[in-house]
C-alpha positions as CSV (number, residue, x, y, z in Angstrom):
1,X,-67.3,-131.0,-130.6
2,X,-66.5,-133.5,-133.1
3,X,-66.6,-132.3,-136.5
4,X,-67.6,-135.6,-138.1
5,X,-70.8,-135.5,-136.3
6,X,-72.9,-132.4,-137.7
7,X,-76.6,-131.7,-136.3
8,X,-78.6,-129.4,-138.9
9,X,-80.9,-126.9,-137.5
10,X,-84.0,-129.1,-137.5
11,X,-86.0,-130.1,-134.7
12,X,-89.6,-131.3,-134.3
13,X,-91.8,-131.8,-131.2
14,X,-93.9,-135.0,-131.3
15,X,-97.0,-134.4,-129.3
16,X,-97.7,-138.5,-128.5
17,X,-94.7,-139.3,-127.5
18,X,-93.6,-136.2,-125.9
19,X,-90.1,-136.0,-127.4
20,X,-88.4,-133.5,-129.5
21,X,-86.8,-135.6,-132.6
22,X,-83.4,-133.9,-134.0
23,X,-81.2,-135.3,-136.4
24,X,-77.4,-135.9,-136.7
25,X,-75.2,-136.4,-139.6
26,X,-72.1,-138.7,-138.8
27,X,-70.1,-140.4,-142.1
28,X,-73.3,-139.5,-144.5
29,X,-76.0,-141.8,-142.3
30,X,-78.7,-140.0,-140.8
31,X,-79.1,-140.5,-137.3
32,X,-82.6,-139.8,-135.7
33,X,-81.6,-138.6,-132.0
34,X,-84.4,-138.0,-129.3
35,X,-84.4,-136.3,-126.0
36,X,-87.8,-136.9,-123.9
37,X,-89.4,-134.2,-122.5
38,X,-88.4,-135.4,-119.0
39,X,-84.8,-135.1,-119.6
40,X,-85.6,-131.5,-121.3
41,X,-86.8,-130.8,-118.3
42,X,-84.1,-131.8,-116.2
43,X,-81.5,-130.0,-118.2
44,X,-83.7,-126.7,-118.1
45,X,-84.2,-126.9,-114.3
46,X,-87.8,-125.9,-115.0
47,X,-90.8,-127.2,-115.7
48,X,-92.1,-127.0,-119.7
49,X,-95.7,-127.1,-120.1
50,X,-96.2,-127.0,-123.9
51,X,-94.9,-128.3,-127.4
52,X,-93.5,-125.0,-128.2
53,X,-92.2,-124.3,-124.8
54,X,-90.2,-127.1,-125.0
55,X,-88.9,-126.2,-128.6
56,X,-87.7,-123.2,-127.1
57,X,-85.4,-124.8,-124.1
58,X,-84.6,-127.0,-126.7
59,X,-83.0,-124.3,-128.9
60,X,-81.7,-122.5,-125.5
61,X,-80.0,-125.8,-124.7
62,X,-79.1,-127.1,-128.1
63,X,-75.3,-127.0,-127.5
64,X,-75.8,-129.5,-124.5
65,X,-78.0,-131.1,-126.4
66,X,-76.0,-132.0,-129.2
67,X,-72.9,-132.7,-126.4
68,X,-75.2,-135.8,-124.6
69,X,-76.3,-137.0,-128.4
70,X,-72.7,-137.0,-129.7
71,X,-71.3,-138.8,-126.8
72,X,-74.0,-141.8,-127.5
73,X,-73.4,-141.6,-131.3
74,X,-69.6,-142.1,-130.3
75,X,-70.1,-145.1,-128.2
76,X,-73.0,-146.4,-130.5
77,X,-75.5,-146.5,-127.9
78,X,-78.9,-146.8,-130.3
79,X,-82.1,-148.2,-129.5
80,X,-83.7,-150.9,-131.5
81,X,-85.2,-148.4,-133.4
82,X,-82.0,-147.2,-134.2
83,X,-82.0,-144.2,-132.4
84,X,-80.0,-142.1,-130.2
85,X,-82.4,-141.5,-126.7
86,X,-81.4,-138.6,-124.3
Protein backbone atom coordinates (compact mmCIF):
# COMPACT_ATOMS: atom_id res chain seq x y z
CA UNK A 1 0.00 0.00 0.00
CA UNK A 2 1.25 3.28 -0.82
CA UNK A 3 1.91 5.38 2.09
CA UNK A 4 1.28 8.70 0.36
CA UNK A 5 -2.26 7.76 -0.10
CA UNK A 6 -3.93 7.45 3.46
CA UNK A 7 -7.84 6.61 3.77
CA UNK A 8 -9.23 7.81 7.36
CA UNK A 9 -11.68 5.69 9.06
CA UNK A 10 -14.71 7.42 7.65
CA UNK A 11 -17.31 6.04 5.57
CA UNK A 12 -20.99 7.04 4.81
CA UNK A 13 -23.82 5.17 3.04
CA UNK A 14 -25.84 7.38 0.72
CA UNK A 15 -29.32 6.05 0.53
CA UNK A 16 -30.21 7.81 -3.20
CA UNK A 17 -27.52 6.90 -4.78
CA UNK A 18 -26.81 3.66 -3.28
CA UNK A 19 -23.09 4.16 -2.78
CA UNK A 20 -20.87 4.22 0.20
CA UNK A 21 -18.67 7.59 0.00
CA UNK A 22 -15.00 7.18 1.67
CA UNK A 23 -12.35 9.52 1.51
CA UNK A 24 -8.61 9.46 0.71
CA UNK A 25 -5.79 11.68 1.55
CA UNK A 26 -3.03 11.74 -1.28
CA UNK A 27 -0.35 15.02 -1.15
CA UNK A 28 -2.95 17.11 1.33
CA UNK A 29 -6.04 17.03 -1.35
CA UNK A 30 -8.98 15.28 -0.33
CA UNK A 31 -10.18 12.82 -2.60
CA UNK A 32 -13.92 11.68 -2.42
CA UNK A 33 -13.79 7.91 -3.54
CA UNK A 34 -17.12 5.82 -4.11
CA UNK A 35 -17.78 2.18 -4.53
CA UNK A 36 -21.59 1.47 -5.68
CA UNK A 37 -23.47 -0.94 -3.99
CA UNK A 38 -23.26 -3.24 -7.03
CA UNK A 39 -19.63 -3.60 -6.97
CA UNK A 40 -19.97 -4.04 -2.96
CA UNK A 41 -21.80 -6.70 -3.80
CA UNK A 42 -19.64 -8.31 -6.14
CA UNK A 43 -16.65 -8.10 -3.92
CA UNK A 44 -18.76 -9.65 -0.98
CA UNK A 45 -20.01 -12.58 -3.08
CA UNK A 46 -23.44 -11.94 -1.40
CA UNK A 47 -26.14 -10.04 -1.73
CA UNK A 48 -26.54 -6.80 0.82
CA UNK A 49 -29.95 -5.72 1.40
CA UNK A 50 -29.65 -2.66 3.67
CA UNK A 51 -27.63 0.74 4.33
CA UNK A 52 -26.04 -0.73 7.26
CA UNK A 53 -25.46 -4.13 5.79
CA UNK A 54 -23.56 -2.69 3.37
CA UNK A 55 -21.41 -0.53 5.87
CA UNK A 56 -20.55 -3.61 7.42
CA UNK A 57 -19.05 -5.61 4.14
CA UNK A 58 -17.72 -2.34 3.60
CA UNK A 59 -15.64 -2.34 6.82
CA UNK A 60 -15.09 -6.40 6.30
CA UNK A 61 -13.64 -5.54 2.88
CA UNK A 62 -11.99 -2.11 3.51
CA UNK A 63 -8.43 -3.40 2.72
CA UNK A 64 -9.64 -4.27 -0.87
CA UNK A 65 -11.38 -1.51 -0.92
CA UNK A 66 -8.90 0.90 -0.38
CA UNK A 67 -6.40 -1.47 -2.88
CA UNK A 68 -9.15 -0.80 -6.08
CA UNK A 69 -9.34 3.11 -4.89
CA UNK A 70 -5.58 3.50 -4.69
CA UNK A 71 -4.87 1.93 -7.97
CA UNK A 72 -7.42 4.67 -9.73
CA UNK A 73 -6.03 7.53 -7.59
CA UNK A 74 -2.50 6.36 -9.01
CA UNK A 75 -3.51 6.41 -12.54
CA UNK A 76 -5.85 9.53 -12.05
CA UNK A 77 -8.89 7.90 -13.20
CA UNK A 78 -11.66 10.65 -11.63
CA UNK A 79 -14.92 11.28 -12.77
CA UNK A 80 -16.12 14.68 -13.76
CA UNK A 81 -17.11 15.13 -10.44
CA UNK A 82 -13.78 14.50 -9.43
CA UNK A 83 -14.17 11.37 -7.91
CA UNK A 84 -12.69 8.10 -7.67
CA UNK A 85 -15.78 5.38 -8.74
CA UNK A 86 -15.26 1.64 -7.77
Amino acid sequence: MNQSILFPDIQDWNEEKQVIIFPAQQAGALIECVISLGKLTQLAGKEISSGEEALQQFNVLRFDIEELAEERIEEEEFNSAGQVEL
